[in-house]
OpenMM code with the backbone's topology and positions (N, CA, C; nanometers):
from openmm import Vec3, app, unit

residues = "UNK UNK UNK UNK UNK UNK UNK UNK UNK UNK UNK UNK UNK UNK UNK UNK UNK UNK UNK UNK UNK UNK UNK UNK UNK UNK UNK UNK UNK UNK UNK UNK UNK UNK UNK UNK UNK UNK UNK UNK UNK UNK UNK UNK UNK UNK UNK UNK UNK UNK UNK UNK UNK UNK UNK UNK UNK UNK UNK UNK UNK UNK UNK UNK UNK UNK UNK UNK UNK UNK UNK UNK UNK UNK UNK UNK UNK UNK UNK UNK UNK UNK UNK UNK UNK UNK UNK UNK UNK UNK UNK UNK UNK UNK UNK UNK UNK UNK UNK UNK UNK UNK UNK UNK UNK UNK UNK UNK UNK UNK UNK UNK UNK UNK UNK UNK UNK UNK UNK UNK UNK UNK UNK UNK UNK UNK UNK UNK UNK UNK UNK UNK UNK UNK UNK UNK UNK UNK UNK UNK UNK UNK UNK UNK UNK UNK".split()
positions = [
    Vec3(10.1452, 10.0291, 6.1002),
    Vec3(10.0450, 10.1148, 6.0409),
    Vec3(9.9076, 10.0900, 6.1037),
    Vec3(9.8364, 9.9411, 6.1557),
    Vec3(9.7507, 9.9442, 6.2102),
    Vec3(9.7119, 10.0139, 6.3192),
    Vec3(9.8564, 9.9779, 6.4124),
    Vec3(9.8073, 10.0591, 6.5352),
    Vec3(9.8175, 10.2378, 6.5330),
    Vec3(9.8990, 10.2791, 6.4427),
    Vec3(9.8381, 10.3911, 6.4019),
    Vec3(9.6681, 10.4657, 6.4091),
    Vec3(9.6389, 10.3244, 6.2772),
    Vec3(9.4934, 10.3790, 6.2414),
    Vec3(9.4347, 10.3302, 6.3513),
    Vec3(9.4327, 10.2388, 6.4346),
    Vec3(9.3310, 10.2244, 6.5531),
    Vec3(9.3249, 10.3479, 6.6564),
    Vec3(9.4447, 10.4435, 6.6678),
    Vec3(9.4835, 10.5139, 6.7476),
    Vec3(9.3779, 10.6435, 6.6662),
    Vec3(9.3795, 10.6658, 6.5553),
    Vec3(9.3283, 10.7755, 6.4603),
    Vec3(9.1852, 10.7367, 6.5060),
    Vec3(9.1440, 10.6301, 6.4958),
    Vec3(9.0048, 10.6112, 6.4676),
    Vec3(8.9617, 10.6134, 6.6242),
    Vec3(9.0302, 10.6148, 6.6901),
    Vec3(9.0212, 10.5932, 6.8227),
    Vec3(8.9785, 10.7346, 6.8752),
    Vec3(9.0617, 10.8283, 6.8342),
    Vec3(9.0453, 10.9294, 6.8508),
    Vec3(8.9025, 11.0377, 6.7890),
    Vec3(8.8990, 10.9829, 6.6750),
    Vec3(8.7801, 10.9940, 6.5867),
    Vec3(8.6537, 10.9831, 6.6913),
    Vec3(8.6579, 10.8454, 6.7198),
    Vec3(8.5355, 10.8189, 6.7919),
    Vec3(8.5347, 10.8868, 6.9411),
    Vec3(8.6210, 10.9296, 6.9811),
    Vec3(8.6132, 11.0187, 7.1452),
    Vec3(8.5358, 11.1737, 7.1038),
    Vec3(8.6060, 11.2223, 6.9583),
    Vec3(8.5679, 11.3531, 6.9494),
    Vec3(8.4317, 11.3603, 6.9311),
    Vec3(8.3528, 11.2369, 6.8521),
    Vec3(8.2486, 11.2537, 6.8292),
    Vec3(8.1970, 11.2095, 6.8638),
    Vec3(8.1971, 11.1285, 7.0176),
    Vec3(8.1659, 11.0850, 7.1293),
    Vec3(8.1165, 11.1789, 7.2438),
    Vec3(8.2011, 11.2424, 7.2296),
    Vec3(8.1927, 11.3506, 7.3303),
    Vec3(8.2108, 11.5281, 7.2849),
    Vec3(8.1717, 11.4980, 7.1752),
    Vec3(8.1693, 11.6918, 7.1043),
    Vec3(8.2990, 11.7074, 7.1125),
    Vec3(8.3083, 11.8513, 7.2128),
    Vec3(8.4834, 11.9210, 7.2784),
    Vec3(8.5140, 11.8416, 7.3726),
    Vec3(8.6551, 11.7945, 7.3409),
    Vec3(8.7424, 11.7635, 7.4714),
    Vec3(8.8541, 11.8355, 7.5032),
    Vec3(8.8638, 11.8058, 7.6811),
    Vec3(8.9153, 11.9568, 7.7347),
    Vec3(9.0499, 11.8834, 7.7738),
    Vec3(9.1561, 11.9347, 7.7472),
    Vec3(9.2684, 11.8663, 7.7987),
    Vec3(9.2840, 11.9099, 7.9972),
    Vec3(9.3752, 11.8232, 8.0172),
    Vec3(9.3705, 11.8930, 8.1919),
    Vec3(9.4449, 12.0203, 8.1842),
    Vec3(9.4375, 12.1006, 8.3059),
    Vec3(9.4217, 12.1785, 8.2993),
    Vec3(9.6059, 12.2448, 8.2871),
    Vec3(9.7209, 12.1575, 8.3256),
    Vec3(9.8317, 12.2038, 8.2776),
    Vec3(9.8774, 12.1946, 8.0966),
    Vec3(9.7900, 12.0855, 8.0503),
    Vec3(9.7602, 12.1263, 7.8982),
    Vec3(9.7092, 12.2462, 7.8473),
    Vec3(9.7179, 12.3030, 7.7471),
    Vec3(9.6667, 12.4016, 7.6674),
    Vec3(9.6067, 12.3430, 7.5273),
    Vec3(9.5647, 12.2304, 7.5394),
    Vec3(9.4452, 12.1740, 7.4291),
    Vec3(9.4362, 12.0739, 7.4517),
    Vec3(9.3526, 12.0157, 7.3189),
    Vec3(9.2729, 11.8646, 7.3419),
    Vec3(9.3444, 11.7983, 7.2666),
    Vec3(9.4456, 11.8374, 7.2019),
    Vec3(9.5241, 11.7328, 7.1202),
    Vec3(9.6697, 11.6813, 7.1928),
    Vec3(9.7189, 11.5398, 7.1654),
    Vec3(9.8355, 11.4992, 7.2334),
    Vec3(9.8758, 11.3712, 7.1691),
    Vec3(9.9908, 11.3492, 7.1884),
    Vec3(10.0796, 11.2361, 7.1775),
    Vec3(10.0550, 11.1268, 7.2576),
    Vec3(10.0123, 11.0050, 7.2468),
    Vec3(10.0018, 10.9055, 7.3456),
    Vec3(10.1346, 10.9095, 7.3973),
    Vec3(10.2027, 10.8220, 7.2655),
    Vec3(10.3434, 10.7685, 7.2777),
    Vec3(10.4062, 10.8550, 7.3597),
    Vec3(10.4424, 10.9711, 7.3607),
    Vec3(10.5058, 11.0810, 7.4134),
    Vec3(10.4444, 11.0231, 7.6059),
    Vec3(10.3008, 11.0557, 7.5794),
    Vec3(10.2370, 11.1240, 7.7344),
    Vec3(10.3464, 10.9581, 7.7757),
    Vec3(10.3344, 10.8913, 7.6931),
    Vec3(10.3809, 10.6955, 7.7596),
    Vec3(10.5475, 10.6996, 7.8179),
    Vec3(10.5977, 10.7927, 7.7351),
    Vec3(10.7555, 10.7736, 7.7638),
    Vec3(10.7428, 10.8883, 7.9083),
    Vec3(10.6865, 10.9737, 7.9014),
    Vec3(10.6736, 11.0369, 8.0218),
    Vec3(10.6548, 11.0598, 8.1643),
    Vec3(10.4901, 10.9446, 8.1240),
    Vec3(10.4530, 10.8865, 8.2785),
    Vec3(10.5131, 10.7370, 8.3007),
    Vec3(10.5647, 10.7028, 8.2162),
    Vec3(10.5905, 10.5558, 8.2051),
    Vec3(10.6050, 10.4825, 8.3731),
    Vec3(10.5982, 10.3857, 8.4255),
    Vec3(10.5999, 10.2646, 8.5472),
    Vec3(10.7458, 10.2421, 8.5430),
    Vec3(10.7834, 10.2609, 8.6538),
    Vec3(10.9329, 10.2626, 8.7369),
    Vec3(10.9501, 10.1745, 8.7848),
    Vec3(10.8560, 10.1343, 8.8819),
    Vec3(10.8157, 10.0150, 9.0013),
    Vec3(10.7530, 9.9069, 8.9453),
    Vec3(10.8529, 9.8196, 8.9324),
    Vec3(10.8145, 9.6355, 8.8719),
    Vec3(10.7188, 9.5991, 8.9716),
    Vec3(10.7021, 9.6139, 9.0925),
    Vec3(10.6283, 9.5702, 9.1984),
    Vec3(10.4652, 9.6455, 9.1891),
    Vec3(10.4697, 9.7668, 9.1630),
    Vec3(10.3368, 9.7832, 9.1167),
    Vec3(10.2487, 9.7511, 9.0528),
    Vec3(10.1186, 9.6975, 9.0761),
    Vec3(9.9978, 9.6368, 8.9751),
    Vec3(9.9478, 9.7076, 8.8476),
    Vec3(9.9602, 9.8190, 8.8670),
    Vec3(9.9153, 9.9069, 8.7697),
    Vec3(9.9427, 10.0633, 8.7531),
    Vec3(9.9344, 10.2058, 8.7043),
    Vec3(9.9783, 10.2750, 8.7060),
    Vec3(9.8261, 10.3763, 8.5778),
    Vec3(9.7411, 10.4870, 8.6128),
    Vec3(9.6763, 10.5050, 8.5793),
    Vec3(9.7212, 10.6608, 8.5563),
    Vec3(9.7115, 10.7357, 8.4209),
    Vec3(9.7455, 10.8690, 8.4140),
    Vec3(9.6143, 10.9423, 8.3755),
    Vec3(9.5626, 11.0112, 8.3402),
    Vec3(9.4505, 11.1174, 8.3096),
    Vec3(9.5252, 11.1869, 8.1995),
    Vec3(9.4588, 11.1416, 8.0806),
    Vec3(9.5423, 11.2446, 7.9776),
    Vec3(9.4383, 11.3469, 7.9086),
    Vec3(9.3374, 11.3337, 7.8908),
    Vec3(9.2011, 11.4056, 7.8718),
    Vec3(9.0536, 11.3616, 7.9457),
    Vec3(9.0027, 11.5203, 7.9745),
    Vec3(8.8512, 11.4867, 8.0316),
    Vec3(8.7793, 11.6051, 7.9539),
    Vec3(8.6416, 11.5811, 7.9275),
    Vec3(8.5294, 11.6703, 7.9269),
    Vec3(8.4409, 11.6746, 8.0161),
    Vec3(8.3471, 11.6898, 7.9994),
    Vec3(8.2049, 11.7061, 8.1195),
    Vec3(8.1230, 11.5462, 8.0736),
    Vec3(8.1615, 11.4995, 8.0107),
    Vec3(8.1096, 11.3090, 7.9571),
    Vec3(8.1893, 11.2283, 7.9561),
    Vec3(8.3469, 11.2743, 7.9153),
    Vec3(8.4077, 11.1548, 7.9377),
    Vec3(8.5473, 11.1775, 7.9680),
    Vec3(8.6262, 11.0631, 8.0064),
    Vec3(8.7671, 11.0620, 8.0215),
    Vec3(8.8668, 10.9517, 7.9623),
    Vec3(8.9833, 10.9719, 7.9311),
    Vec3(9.0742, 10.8980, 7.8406),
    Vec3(9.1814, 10.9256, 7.9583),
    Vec3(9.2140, 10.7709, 7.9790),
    Vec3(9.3233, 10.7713, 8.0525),
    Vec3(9.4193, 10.6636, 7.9967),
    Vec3(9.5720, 10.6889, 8.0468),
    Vec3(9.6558, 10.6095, 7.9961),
    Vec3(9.7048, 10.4800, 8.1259),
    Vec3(9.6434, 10.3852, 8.0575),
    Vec3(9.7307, 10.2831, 8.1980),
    Vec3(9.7889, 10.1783, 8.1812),
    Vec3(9.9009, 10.1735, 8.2397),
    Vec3(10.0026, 10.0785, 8.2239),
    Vec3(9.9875, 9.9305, 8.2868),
    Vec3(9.9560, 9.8200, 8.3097),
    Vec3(9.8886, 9.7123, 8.3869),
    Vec3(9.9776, 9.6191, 8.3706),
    Vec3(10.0796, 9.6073, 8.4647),
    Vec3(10.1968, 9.5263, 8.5153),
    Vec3(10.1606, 9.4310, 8.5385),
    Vec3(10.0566, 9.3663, 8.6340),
    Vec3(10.0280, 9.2528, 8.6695),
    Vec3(9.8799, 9.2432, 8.6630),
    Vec3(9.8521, 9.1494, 8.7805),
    Vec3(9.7226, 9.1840, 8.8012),
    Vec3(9.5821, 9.2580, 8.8334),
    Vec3(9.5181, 9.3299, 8.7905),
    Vec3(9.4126, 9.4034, 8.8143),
    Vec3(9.3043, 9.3421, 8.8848),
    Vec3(9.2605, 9.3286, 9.0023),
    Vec3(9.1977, 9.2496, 9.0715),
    Vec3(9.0226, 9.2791, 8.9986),
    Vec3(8.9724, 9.1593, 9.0187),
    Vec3(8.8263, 9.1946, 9.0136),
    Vec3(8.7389, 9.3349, 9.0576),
    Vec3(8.7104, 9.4144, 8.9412),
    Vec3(8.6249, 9.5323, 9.0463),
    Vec3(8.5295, 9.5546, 8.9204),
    Vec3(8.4065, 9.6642, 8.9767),
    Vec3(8.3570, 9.7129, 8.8687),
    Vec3(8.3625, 9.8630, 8.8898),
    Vec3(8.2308, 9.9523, 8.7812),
    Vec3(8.2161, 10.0929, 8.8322),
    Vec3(8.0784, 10.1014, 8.7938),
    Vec3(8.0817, 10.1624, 8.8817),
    Vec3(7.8926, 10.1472, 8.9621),
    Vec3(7.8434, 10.2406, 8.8472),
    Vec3(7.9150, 10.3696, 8.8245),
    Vec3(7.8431, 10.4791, 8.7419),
    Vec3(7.8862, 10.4857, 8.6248),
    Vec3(8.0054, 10.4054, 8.5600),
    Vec3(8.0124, 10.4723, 8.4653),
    Vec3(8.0617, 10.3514, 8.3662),
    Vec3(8.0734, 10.3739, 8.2264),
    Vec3(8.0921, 10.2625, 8.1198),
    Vec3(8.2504, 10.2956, 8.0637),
    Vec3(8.3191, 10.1599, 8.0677),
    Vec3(8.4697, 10.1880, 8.0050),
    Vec3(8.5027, 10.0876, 7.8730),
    Vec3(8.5247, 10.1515, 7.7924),
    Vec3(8.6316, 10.1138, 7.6564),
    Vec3(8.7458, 10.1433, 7.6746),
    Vec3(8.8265, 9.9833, 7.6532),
    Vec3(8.9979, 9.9930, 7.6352),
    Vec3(9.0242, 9.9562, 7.5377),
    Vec3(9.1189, 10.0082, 7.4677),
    Vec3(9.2191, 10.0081, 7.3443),
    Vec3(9.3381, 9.9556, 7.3728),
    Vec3(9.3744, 9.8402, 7.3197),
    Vec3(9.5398, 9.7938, 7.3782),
    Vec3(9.6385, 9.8685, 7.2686),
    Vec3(9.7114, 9.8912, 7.3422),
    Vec3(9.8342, 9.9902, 7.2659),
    Vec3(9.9126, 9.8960, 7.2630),
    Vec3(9.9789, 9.8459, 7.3935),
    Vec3(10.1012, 9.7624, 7.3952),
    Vec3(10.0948, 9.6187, 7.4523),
    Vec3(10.1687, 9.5337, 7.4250),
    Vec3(10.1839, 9.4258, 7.5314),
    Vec3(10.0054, 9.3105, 7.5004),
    Vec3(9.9751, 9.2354, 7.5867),
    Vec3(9.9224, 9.1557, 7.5631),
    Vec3(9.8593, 9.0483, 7.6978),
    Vec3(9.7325, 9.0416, 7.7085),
    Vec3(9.7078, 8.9879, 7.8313),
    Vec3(9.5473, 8.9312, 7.8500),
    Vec3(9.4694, 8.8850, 7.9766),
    Vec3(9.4037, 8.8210, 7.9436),
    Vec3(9.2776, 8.9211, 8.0267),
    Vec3(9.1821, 8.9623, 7.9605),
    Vec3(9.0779, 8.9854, 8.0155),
    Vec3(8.9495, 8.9284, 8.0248),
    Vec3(8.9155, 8.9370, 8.1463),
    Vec3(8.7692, 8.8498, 8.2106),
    Vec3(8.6280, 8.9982, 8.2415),
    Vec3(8.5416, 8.9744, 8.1466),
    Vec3(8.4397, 9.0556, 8.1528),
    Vec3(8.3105, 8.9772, 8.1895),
    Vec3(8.2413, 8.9587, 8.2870),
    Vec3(8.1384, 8.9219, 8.3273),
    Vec3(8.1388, 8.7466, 8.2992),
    Vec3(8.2619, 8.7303, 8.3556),
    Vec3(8.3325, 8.5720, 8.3572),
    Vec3(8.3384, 8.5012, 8.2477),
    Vec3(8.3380, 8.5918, 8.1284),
    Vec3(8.4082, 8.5186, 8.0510),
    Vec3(8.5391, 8.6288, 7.9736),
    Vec3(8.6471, 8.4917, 7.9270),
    Vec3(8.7848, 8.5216, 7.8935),
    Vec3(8.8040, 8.5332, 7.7615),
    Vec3(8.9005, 8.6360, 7.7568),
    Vec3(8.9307, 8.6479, 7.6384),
    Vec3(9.0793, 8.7249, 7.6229),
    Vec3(9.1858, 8.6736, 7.5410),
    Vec3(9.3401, 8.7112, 7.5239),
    Vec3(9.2944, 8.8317, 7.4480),
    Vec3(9.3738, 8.9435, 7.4518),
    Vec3(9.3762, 9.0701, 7.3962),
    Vec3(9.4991, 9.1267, 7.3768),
    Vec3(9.5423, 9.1884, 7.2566),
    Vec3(9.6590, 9.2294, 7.2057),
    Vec3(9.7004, 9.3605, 7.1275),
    Vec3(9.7648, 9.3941, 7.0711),
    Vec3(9.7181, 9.5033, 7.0225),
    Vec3(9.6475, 9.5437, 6.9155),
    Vec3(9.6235, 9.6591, 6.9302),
    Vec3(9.4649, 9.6725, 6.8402),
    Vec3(9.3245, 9.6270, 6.8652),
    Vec3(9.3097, 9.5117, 6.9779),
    Vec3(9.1948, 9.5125, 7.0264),
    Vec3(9.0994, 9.5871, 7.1334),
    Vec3(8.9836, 9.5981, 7.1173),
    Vec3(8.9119, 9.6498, 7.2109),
    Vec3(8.8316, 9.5929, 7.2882),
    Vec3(8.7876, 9.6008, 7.3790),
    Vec3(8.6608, 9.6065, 7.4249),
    Vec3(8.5941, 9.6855, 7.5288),
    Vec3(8.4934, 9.6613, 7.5544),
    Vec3(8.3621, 9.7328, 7.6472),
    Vec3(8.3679, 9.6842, 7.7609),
    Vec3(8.3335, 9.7728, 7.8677),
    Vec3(8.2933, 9.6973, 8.0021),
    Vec3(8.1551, 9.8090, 8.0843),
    Vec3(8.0657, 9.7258, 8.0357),
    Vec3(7.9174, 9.8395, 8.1035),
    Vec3(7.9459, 9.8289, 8.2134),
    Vec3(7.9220, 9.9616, 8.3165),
    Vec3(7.8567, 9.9992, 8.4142),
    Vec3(7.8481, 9.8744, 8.4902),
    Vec3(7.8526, 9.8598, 8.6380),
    Vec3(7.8323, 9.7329, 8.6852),
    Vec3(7.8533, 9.6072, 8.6883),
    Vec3(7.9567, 9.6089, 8.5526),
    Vec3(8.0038, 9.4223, 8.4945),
    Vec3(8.1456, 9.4051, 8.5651),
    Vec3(8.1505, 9.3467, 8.6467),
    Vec3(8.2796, 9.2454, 8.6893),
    Vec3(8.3853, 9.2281, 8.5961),
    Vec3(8.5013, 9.2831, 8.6312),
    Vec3(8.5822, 9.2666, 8.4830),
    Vec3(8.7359, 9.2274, 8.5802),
    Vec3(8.8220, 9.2184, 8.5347),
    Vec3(8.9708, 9.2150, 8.5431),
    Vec3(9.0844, 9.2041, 8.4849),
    Vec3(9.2059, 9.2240, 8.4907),
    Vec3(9.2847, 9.1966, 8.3957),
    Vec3(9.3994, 9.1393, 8.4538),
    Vec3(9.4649, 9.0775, 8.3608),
    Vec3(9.5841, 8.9813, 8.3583),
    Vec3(9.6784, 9.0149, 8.2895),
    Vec3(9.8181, 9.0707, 8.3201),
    Vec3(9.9163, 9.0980, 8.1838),
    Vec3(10.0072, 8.9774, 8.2042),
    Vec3(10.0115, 8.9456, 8.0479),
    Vec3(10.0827, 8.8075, 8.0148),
    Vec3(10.2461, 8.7936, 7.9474),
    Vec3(10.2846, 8.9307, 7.9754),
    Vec3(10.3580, 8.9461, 7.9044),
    Vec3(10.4984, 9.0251, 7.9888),
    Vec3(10.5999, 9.0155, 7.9982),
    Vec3(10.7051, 9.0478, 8.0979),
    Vec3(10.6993, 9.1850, 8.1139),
    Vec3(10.6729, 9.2959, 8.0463),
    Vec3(10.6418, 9.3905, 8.0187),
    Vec3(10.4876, 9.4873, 8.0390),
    Vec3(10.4809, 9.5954, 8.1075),
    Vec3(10.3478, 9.6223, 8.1808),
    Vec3(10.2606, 9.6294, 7.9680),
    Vec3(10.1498, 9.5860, 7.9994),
    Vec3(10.0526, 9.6356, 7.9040),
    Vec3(10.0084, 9.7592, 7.9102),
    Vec3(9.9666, 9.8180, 7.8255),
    Vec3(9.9413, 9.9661, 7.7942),
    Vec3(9.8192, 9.9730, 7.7320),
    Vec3(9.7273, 10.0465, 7.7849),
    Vec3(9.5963, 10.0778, 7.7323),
    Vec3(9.5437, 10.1987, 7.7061),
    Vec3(9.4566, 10.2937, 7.6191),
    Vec3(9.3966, 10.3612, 7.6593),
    Vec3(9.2579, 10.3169, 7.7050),
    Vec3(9.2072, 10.3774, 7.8156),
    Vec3(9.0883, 10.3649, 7.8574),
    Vec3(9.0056, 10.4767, 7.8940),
    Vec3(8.8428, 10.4455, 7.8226),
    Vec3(8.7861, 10.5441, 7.8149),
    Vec3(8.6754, 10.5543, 7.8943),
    Vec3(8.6454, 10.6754, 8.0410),
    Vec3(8.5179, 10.6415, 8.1203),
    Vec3(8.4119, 10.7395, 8.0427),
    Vec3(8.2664, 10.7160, 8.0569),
    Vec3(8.2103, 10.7915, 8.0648),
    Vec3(8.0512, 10.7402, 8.1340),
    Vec3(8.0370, 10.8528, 8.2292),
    Vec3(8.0820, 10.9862, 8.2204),
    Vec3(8.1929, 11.0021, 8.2771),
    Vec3(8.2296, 11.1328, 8.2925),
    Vec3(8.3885, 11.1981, 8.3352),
    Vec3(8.4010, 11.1023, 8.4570),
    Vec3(8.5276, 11.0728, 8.4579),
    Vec3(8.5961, 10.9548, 8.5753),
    Vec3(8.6559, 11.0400, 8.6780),
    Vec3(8.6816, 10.9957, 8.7794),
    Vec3(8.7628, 11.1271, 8.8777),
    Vec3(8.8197, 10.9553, 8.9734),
    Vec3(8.8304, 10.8871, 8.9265),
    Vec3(8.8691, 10.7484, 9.0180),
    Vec3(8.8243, 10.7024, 9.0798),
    Vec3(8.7771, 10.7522, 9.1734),
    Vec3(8.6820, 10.6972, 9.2584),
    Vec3(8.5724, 10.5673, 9.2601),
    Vec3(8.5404, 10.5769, 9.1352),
    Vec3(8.4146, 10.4393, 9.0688),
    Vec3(8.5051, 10.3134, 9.0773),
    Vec3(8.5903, 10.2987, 9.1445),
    Vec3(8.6532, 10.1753, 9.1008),
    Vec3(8.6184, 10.0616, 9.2204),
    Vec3(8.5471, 9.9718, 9.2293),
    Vec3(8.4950, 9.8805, 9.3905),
    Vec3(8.5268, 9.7605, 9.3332),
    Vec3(8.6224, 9.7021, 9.4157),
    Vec3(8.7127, 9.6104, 9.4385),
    Vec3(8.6257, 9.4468, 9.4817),
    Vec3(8.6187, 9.3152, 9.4233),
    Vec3(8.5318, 9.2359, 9.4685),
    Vec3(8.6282, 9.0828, 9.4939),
    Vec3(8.5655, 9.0224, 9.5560),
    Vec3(8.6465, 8.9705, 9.6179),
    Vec3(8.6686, 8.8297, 9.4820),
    Vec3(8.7497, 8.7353, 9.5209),
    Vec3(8.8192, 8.6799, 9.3759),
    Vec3(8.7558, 8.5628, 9.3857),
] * unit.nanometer
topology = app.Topology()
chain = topology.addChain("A")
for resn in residues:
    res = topology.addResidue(resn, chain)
    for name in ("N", "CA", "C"):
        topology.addAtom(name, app.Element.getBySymbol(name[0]), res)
């Protein structure tokens, strides 16, 4: 039931975060199923680090779904600010060098410019939603050395 309501409230705070949100453009609205979009795009490849989907954008922000198998190397994003929501799984994140285990139902922030990374601790890829804003198109992501 928690992760329910984190997911509700989660959602809560995007809409009124960002006014209208526009689903992409093979959607026909702003509403969706995580779980669903998860069994869908789900990670095939054990060997892959990570796996990033786009499940909603507006003109401020974006919600993406990502799966984080292993390691996420040190990077930041120059332009834009991200909130993650752990859905699944369990692992260790480093935000401006300091650590902290995260599981589900937790969140946190990563401003603009802060050094962050992630660690999944768990045999199983972790699952997040993550939220850019402004609108993400991938690109913001710069890689630093370890």
């Amino acid at each position: 039931m928690k992760k329910w309501m984190g997911i509700v409230c989660l959602s809560l705070l995007l809409c009124f975060w960002t006014g209208l949100l526009v689903a992409r453009a093979q959607d026909q609205g702003g509403v969706l199923n995580v779980l669903e979009a998860l069994d869908k795009e789900r990670m095939t490849d054990p060997n892959q680090a990570f796996k990033i989907t786009t499940l909603l954008t507006g003109p401020a922000v974006t919600l993406n779904l990502a799966q984080l198998n292993k390691v996420v190397k040190n990077h930041y994003h120059q332009d834009h600010d991200e909130v993650v929501y752990v859905v699944r799984g369990n692992g260790l994140v480093t935000i401006a060098g300091k650590e902290y285990r995260v599981s589900p139902g937790w969140t946190y922030l990563v401003p603009r410019g802060t050094i962050h990374r992630f660690v999944n601790l768990g045999p199983d890829a972790t699952v997040v939603l993550s939220i850019f804003s402004p609108a993400f198109d991938g690109k913001d992501r710069i890689f630093v050395e370890e």
